[in-house]
Every structure is written in structure tokens, then in C-alpha cells.
mmCIF file of the N, C-alpha and C atoms, coordinates in Angstrom:
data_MODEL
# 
_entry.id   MODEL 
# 
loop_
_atom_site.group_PDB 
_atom_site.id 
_atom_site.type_symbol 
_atom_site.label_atom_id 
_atom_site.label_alt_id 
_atom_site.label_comp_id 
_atom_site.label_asym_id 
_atom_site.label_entity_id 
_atom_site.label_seq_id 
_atom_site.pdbx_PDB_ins_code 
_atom_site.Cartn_x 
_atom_site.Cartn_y 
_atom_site.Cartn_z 
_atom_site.occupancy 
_atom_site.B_iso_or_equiv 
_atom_site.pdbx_formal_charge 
_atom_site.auth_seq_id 
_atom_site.auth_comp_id 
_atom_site.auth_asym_id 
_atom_site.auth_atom_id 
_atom_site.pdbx_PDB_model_num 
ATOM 1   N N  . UNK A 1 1  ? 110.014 133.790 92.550  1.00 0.00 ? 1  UNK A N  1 
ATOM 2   C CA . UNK A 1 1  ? 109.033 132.797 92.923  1.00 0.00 ? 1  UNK A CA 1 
ATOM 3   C C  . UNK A 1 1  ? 108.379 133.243 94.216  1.00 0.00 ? 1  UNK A C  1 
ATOM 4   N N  . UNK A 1 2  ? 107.186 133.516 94.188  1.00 0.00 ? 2  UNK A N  1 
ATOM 5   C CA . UNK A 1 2  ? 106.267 133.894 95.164  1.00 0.00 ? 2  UNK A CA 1 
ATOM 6   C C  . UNK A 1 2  ? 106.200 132.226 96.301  1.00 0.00 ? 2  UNK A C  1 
ATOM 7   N N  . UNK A 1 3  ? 106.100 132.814 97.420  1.00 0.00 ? 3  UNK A N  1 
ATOM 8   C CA . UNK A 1 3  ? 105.989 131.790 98.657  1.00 0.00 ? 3  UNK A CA 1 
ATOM 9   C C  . UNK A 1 3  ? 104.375 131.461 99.323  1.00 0.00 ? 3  UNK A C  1 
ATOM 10  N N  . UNK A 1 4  ? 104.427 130.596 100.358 1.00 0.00 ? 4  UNK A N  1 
ATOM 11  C CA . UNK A 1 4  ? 103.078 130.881 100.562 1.00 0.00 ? 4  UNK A CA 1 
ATOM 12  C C  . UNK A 1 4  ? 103.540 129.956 102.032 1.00 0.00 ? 4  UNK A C  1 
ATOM 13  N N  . UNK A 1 5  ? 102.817 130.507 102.834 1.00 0.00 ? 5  UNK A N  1 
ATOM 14  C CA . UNK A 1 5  ? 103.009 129.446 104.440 1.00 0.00 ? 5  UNK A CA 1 
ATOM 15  C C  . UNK A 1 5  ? 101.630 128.361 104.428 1.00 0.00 ? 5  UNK A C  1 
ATOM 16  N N  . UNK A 1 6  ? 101.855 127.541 104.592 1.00 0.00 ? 6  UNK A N  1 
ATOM 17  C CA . UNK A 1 6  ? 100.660 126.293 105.018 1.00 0.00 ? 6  UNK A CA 1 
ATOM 18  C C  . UNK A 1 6  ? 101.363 125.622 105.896 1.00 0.00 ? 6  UNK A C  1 
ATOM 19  N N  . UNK A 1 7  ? 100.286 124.866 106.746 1.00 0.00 ? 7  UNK A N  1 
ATOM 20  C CA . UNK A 1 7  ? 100.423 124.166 107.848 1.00 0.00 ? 7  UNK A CA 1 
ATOM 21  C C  . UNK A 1 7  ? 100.567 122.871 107.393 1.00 0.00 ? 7  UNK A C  1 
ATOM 22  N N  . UNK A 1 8  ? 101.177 121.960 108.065 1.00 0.00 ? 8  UNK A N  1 
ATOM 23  C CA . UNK A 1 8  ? 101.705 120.375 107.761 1.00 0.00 ? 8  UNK A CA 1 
ATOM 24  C C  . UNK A 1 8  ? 101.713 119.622 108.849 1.00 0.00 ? 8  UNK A C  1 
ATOM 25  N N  . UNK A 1 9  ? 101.375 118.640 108.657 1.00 0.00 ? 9  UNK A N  1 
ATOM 26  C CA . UNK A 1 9  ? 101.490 117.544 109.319 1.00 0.00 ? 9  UNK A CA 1 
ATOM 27  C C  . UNK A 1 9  ? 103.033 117.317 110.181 1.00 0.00 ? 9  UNK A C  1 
ATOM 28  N N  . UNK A 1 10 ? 103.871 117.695 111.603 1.00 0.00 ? 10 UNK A N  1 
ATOM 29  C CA . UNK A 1 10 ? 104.775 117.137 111.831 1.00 0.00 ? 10 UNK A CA 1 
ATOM 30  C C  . UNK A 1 10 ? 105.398 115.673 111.316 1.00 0.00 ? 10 UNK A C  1 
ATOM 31  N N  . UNK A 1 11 ? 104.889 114.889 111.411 1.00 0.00 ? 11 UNK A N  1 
ATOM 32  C CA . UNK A 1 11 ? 105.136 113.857 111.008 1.00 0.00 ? 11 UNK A CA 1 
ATOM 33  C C  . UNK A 1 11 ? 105.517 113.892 109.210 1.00 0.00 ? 11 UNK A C  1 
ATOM 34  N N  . UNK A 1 12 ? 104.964 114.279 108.955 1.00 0.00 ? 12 UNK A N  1 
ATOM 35  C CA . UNK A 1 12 ? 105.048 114.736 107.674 1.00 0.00 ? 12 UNK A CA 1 
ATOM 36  C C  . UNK A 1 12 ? 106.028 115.256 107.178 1.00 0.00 ? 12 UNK A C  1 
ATOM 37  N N  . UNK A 1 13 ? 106.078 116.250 107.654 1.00 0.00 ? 13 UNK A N  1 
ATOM 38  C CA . UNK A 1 13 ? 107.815 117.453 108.037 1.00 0.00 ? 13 UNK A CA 1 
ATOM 39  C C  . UNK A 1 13 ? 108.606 116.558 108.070 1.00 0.00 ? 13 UNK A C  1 
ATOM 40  N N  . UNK A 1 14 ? 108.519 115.636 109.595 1.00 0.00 ? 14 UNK A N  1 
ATOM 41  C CA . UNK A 1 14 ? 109.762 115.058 110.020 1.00 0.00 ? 14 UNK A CA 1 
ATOM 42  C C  . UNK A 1 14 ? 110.127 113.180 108.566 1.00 0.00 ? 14 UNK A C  1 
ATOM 43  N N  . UNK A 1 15 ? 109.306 113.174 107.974 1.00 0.00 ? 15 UNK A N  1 
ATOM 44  C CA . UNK A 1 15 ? 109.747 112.534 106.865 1.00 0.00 ? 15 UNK A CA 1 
ATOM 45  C C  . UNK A 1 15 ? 110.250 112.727 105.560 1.00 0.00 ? 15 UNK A C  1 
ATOM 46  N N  . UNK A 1 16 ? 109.810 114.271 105.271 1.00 0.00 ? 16 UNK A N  1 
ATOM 47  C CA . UNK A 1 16 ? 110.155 115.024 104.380 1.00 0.00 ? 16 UNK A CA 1 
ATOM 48  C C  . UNK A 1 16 ? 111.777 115.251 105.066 1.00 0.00 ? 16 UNK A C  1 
ATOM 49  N N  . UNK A 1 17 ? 112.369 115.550 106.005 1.00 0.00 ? 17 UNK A N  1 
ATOM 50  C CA . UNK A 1 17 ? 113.694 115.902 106.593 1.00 0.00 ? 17 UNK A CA 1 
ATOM 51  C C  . UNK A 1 17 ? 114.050 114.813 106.071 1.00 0.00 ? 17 UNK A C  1 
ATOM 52  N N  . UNK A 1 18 ? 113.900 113.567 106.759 1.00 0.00 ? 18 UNK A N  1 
ATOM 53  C CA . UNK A 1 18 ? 115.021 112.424 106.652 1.00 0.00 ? 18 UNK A CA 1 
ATOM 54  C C  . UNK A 1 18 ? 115.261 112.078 104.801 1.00 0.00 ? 18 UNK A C  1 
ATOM 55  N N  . UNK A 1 19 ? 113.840 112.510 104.167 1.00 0.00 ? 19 UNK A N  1 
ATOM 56  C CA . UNK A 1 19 ? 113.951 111.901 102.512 1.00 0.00 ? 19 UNK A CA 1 
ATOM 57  C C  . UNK A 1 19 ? 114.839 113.361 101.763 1.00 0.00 ? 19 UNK A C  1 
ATOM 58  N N  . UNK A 1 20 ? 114.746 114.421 102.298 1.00 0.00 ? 20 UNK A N  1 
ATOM 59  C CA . UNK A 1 20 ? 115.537 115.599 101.960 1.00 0.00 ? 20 UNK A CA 1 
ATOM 60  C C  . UNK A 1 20 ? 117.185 115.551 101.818 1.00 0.00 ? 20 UNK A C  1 
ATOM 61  N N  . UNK A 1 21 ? 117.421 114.976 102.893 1.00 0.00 ? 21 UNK A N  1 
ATOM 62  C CA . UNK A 1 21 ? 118.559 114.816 103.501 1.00 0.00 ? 21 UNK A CA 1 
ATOM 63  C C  . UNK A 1 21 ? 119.350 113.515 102.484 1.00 0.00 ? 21 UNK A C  1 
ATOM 64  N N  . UNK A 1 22 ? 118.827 112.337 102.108 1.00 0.00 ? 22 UNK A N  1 
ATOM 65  C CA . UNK A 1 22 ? 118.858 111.381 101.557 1.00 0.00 ? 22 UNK A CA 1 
ATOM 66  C C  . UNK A 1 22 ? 119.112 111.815 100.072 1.00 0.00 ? 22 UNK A C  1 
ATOM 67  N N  . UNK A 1 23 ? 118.076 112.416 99.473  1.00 0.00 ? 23 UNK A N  1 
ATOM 68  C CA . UNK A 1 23 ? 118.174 112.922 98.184  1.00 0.00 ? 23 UNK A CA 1 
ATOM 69  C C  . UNK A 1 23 ? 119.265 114.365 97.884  1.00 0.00 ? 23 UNK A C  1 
ATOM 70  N N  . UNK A 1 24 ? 119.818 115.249 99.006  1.00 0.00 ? 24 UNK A N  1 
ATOM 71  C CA . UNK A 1 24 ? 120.079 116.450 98.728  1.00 0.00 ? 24 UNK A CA 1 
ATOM 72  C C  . UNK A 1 24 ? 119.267 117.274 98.145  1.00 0.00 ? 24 UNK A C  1 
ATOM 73  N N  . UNK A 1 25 ? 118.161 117.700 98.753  1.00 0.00 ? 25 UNK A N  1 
ATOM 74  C CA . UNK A 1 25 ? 117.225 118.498 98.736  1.00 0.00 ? 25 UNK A CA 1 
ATOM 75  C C  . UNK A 1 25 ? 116.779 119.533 100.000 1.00 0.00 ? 25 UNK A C  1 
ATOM 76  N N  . UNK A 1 26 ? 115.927 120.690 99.523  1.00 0.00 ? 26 UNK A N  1 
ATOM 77  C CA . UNK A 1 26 ? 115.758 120.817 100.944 1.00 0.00 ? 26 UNK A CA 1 
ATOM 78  C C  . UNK A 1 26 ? 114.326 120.290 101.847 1.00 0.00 ? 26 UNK A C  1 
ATOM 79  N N  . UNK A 1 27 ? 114.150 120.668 102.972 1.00 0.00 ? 27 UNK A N  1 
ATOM 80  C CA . UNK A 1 27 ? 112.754 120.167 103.065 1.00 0.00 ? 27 UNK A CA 1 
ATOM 81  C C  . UNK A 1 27 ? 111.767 120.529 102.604 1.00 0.00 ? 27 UNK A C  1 
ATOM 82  N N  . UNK A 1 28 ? 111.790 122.173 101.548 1.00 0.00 ? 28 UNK A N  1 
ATOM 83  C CA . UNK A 1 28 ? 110.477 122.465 101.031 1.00 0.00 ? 28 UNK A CA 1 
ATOM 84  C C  . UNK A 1 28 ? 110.933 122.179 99.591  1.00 0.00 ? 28 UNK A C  1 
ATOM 85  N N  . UNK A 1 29 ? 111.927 121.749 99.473  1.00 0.00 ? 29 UNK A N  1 
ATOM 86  C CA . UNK A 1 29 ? 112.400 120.885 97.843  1.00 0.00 ? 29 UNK A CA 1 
ATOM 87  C C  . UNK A 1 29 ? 111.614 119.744 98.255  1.00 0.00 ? 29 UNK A C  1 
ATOM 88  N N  . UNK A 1 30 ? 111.737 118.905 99.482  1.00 0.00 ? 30 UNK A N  1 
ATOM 89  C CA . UNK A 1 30 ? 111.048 117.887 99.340  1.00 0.00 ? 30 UNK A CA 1 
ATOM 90  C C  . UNK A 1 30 ? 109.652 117.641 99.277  1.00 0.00 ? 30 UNK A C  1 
ATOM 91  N N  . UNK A 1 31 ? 108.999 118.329 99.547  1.00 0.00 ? 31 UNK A N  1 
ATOM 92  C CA . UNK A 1 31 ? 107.348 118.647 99.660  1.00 0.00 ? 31 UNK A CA 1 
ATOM 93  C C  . UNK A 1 31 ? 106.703 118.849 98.723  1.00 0.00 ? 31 UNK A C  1 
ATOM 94  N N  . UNK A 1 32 ? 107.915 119.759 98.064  1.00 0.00 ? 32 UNK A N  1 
ATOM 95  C CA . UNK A 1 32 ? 107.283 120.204 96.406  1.00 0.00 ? 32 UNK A CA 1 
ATOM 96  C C  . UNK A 1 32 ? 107.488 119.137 95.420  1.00 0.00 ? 32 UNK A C  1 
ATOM 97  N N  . UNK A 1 33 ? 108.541 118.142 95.270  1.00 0.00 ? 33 UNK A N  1 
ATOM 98  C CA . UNK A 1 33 ? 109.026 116.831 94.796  1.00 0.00 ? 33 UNK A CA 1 
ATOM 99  C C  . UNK A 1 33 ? 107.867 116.259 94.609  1.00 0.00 ? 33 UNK A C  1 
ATOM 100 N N  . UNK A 1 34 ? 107.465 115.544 96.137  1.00 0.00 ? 34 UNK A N  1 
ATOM 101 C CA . UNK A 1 34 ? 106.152 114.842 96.759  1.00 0.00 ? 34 UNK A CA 1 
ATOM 102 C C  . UNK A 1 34 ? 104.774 115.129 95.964  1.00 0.00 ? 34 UNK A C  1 
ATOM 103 N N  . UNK A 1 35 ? 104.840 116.396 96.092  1.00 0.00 ? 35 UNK A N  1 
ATOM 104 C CA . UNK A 1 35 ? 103.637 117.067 95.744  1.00 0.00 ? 35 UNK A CA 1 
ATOM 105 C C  . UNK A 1 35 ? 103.420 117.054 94.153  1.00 0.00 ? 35 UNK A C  1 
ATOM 106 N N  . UNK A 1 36 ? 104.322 116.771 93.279  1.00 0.00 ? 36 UNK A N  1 
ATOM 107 C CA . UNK A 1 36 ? 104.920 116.998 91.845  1.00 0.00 ? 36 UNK A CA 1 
ATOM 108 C C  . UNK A 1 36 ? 104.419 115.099 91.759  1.00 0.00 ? 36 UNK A C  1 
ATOM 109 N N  . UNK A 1 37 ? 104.847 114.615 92.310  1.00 0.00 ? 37 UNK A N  1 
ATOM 110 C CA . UNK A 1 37 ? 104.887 112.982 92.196  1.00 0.00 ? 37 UNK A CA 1 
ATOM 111 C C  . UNK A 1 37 ? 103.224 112.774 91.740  1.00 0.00 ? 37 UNK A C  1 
ATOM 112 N N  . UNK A 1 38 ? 102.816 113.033 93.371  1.00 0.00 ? 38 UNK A N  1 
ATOM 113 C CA . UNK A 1 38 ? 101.246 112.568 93.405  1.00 0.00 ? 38 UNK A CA 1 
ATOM 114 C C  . UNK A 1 38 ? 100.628 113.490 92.417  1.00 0.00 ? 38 UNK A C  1 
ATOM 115 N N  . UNK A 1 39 ? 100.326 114.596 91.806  1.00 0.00 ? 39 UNK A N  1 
ATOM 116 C CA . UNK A 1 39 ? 99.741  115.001 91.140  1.00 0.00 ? 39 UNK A CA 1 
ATOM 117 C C  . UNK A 1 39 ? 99.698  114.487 90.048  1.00 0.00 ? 39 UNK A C  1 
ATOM 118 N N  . UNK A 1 40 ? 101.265 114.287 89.428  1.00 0.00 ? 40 UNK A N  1 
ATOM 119 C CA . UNK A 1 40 ? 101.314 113.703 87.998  1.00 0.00 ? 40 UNK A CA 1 
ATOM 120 C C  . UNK A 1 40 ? 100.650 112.505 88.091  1.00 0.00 ? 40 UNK A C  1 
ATOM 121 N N  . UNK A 1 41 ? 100.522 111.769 89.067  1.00 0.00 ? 41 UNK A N  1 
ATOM 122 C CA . UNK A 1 41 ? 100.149 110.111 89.592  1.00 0.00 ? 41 UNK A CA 1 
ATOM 123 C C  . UNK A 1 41 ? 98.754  110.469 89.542  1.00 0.00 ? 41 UNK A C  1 
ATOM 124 N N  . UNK A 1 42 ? 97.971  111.272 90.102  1.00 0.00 ? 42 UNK A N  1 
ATOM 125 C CA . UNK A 1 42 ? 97.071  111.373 89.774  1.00 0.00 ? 42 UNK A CA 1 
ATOM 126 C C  . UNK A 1 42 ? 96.644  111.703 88.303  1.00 0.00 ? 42 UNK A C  1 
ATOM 127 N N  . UNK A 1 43 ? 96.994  112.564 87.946  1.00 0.00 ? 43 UNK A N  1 
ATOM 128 C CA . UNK A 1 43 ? 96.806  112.824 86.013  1.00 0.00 ? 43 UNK A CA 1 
ATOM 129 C C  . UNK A 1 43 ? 97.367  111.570 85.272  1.00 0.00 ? 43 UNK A C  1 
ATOM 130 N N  . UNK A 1 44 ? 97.829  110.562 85.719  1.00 0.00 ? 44 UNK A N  1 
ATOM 131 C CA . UNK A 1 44 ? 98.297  109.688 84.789  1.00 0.00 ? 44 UNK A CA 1 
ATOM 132 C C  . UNK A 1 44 ? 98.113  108.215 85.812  1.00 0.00 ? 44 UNK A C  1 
ATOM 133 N N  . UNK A 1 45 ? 97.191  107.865 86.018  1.00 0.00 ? 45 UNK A N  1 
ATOM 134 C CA . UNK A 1 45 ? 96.940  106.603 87.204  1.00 0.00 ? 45 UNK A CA 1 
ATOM 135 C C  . UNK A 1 45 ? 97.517  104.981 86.513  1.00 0.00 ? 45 UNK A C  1 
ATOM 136 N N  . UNK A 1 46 ? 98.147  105.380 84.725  1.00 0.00 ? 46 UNK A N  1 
ATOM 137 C CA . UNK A 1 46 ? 98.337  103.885 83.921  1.00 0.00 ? 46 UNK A CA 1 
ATOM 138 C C  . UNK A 1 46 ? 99.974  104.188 84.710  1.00 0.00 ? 46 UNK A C  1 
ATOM 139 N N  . UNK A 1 47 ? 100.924 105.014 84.993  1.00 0.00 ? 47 UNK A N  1 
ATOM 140 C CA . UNK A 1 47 ? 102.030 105.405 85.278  1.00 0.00 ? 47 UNK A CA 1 
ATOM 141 C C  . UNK A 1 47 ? 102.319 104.887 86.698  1.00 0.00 ? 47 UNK A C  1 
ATOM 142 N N  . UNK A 1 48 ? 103.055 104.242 86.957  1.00 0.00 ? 48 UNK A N  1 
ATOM 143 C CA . UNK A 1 48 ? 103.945 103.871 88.339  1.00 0.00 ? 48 UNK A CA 1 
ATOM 144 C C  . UNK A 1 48 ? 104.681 104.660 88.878  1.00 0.00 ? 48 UNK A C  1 
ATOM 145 N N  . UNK A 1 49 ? 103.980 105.285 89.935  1.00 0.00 ? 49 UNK A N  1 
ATOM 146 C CA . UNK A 1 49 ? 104.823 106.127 90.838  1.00 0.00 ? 49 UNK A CA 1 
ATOM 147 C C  . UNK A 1 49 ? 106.327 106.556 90.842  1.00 0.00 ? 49 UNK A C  1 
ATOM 148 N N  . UNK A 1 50 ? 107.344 105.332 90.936  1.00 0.00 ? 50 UNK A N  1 
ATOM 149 C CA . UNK A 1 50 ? 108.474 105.447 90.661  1.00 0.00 ? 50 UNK A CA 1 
ATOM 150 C C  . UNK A 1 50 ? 108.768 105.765 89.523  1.00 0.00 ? 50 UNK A C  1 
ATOM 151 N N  . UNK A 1 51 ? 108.138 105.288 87.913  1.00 0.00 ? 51 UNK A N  1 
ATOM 152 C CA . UNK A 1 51 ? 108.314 105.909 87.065  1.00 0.00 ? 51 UNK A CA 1 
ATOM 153 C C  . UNK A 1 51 ? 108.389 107.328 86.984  1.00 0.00 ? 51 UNK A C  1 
ATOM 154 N N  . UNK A 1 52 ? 107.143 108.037 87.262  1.00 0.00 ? 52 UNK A N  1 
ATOM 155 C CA . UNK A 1 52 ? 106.934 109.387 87.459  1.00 0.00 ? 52 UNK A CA 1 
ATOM 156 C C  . UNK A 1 52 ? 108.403 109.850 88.525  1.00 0.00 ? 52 UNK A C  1 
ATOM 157 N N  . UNK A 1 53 ? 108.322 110.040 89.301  1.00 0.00 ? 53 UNK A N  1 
ATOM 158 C CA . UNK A 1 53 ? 109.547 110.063 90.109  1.00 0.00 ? 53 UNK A CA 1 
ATOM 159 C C  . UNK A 1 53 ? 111.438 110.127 89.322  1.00 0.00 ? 53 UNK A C  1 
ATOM 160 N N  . UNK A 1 54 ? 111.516 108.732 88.522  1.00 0.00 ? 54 UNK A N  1 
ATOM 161 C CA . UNK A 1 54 ? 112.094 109.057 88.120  1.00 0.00 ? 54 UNK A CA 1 
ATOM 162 C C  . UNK A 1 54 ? 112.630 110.076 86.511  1.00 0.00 ? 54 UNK A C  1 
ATOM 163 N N  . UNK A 1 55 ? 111.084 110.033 86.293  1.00 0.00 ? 55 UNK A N  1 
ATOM 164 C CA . UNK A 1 55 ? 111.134 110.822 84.752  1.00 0.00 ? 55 UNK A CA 1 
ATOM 165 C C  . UNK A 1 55 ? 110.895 112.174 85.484  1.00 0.00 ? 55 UNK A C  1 
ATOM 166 N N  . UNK A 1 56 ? 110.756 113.188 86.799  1.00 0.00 ? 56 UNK A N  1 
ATOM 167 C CA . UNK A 1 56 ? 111.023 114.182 86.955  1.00 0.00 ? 56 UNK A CA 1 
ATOM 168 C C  . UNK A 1 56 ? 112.011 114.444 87.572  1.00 0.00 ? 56 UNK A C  1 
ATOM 169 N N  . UNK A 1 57 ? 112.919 113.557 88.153  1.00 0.00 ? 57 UNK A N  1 
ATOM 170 C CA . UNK A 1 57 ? 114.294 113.848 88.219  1.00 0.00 ? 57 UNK A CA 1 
ATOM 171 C C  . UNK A 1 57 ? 114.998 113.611 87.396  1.00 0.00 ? 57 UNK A C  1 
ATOM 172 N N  . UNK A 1 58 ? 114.851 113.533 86.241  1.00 0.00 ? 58 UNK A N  1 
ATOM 173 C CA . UNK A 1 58 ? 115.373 113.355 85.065  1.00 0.00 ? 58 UNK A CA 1 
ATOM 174 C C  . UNK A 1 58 ? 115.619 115.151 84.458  1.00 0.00 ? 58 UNK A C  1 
ATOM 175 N N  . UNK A 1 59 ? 114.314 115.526 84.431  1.00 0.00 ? 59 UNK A N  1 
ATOM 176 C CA . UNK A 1 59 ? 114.243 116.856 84.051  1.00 0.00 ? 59 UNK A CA 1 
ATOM 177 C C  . UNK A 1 59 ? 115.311 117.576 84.859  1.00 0.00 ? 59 UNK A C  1 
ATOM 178 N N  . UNK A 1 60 ? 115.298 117.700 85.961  1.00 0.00 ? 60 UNK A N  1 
ATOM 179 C CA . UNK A 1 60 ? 115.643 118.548 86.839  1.00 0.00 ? 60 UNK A CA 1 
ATOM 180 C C  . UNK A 1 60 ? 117.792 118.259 86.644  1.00 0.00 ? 60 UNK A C  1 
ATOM 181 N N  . UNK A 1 61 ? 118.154 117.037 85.783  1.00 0.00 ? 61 UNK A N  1 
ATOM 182 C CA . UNK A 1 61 ? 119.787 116.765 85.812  1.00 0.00 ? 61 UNK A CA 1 
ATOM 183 C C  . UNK A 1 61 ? 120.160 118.054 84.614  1.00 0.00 ? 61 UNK A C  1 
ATOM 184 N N  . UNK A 1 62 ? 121.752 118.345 84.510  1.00 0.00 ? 62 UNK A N  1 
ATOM 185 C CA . UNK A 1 62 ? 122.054 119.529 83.623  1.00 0.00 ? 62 UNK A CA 1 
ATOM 186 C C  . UNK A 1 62 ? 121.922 118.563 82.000  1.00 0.00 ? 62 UNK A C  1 
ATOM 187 N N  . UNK A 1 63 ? 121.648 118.982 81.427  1.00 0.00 ? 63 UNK A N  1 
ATOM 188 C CA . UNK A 1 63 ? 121.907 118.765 80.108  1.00 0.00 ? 63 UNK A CA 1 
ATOM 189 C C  . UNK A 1 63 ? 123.089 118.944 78.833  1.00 0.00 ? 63 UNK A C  1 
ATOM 190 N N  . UNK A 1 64 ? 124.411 119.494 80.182  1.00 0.00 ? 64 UNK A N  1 
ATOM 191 C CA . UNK A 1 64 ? 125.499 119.737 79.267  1.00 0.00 ? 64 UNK A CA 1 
ATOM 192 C C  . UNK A 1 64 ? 126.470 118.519 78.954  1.00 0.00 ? 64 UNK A C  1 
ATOM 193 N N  . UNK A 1 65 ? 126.491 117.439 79.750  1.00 0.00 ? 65 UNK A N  1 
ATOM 194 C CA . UNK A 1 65 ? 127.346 116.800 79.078  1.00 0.00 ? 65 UNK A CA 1 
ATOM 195 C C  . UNK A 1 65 ? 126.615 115.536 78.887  1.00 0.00 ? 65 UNK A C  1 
ATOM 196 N N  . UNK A 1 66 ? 125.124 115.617 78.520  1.00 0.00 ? 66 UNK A N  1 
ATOM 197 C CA . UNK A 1 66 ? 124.342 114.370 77.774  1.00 0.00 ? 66 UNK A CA 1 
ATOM 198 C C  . UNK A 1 66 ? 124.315 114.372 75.949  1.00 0.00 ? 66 UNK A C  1 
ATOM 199 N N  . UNK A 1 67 ? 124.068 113.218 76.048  1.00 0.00 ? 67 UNK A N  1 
ATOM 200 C CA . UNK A 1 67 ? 124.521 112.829 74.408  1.00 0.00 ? 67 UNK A CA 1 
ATOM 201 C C  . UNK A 1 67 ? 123.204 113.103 73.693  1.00 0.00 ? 67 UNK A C  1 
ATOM 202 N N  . UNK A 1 68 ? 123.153 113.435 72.840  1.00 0.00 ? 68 UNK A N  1 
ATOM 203 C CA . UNK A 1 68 ? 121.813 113.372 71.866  1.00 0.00 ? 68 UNK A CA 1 
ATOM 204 C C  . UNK A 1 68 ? 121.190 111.701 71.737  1.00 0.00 ? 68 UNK A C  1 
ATOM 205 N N  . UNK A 1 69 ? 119.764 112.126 71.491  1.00 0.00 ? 69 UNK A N  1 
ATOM 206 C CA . UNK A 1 69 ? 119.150 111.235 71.657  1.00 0.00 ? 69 UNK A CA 1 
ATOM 207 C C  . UNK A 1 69 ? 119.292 110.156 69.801  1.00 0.00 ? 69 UNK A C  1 
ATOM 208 N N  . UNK A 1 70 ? 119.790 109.100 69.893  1.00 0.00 ? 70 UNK A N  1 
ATOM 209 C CA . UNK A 1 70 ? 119.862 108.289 68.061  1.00 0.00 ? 70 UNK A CA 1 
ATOM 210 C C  . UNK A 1 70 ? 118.958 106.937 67.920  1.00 0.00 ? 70 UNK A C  1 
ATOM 211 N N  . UNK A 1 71 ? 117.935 107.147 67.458  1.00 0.00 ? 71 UNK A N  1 
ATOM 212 C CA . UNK A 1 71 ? 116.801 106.133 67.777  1.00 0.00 ? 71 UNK A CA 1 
ATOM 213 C C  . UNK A 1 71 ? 117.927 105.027 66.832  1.00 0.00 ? 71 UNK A C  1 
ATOM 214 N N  . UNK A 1 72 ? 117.694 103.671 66.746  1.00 0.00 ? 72 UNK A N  1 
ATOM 215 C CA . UNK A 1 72 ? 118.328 103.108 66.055  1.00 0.00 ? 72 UNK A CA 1 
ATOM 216 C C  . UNK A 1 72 ? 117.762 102.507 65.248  1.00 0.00 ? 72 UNK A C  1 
ATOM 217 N N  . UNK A 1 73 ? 118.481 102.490 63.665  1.00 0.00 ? 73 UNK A N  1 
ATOM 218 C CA . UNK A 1 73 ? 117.602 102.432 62.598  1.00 0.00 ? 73 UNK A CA 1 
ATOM 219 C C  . UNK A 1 73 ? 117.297 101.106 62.327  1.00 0.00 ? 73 UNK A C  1 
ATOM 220 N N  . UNK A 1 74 ? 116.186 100.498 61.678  1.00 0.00 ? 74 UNK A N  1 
ATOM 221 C CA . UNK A 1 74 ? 116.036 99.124  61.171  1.00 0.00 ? 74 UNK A CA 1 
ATOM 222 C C  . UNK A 1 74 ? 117.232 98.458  60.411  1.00 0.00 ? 74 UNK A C  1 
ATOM 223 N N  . UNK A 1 75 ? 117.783 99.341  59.427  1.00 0.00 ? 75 UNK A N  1 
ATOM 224 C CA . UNK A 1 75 ? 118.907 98.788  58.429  1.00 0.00 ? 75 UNK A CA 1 
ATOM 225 C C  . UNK A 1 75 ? 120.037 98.490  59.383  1.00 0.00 ? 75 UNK A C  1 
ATOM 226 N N  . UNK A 1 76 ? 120.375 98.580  60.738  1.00 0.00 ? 76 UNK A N  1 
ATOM 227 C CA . UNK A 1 76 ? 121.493 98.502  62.019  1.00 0.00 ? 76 UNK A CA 1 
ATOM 228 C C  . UNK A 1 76 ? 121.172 97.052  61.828  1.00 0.00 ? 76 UNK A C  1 
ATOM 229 N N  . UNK A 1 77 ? 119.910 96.603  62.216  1.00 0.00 ? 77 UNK A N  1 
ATOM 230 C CA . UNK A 1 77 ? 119.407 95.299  62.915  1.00 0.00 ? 77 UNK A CA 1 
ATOM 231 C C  . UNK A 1 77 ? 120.020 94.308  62.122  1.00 0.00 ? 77 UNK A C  1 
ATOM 232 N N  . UNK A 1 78 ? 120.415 93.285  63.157  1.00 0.00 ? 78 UNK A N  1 
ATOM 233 C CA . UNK A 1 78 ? 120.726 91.870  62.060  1.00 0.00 ? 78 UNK A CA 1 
ATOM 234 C C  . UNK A 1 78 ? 119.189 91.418  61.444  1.00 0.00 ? 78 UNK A C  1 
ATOM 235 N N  . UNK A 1 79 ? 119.628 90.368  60.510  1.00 0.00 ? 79 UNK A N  1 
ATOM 236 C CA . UNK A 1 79 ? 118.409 89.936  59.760  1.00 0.00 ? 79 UNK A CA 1 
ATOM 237 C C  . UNK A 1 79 ? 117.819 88.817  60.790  1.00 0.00 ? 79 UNK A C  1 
# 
């Protein structure tokens, strides 16, 4: 993965630290998070922030000890 230096807002930085720290991330995990949020938020403005948020930390959990997905069938349902 290629890098790139840009300049930031201190303040910025210093909120990205404390939300880094909170989540176990690092601070340029957190920027890129941030940056992942608002974009999708922008491409999708019917979507709630936190939604987005939490459907890409979703991606990012291991997938070895999750269950397959079993839609549940009509014939389950009581009448």
C-alpha cells in the first residue's frame, strides 16, 4: 500500500487520537475510517451515518466463526 503525506487540521489529529484510542485503531486507521464514512454518506445521502459506520465495521470483523446467513422461510411462520 502506497502512502502519501497531507497536512491536517491539529485539532483534527488531536480528535482522531482520542476516537483511535477508543475504537483500537490507529490514528491514520482513524482518518481513513472517517474518510470511508463521509464518502459513502455522501454516495448514499438516504443512509444514516451510523448506519454506514456500522455496516463498514462489519466488513472489516473475521468471518471465521460467523454463521451463514438462513433467510427464514414463509412455511416457518405461524398462520
Amino acid at each position: 500500500m502506497s502512502t502519501v503525506s497531507i497536512r491536517i487540521d491539529a485539532p483534527l489529529v488531536g480528535a482522531a487520537r482520542e476516537a483511535a484510542k477508543a475504537e483500537s485503531r490507529t490514528v491514520q486507521g482513524q482518518l481513513e475510517f472517517w474518510a470511508k464514512v463521509g464518502r459513502a454518506a455522501l454516495d448514499n445521502p438516504d443512509l444514516q451515518a451510523s448506519f454506514i459506520a456500522e455496516s463498514l465495521m462489519s466488513t472489516a470483523e473475521p468471518r471465521d466463526d460467523s454463521a451463514p446467513f438462513v433467510p427464514r422461510s414463509h412455511s416457518s411462520l405461524p398462520a
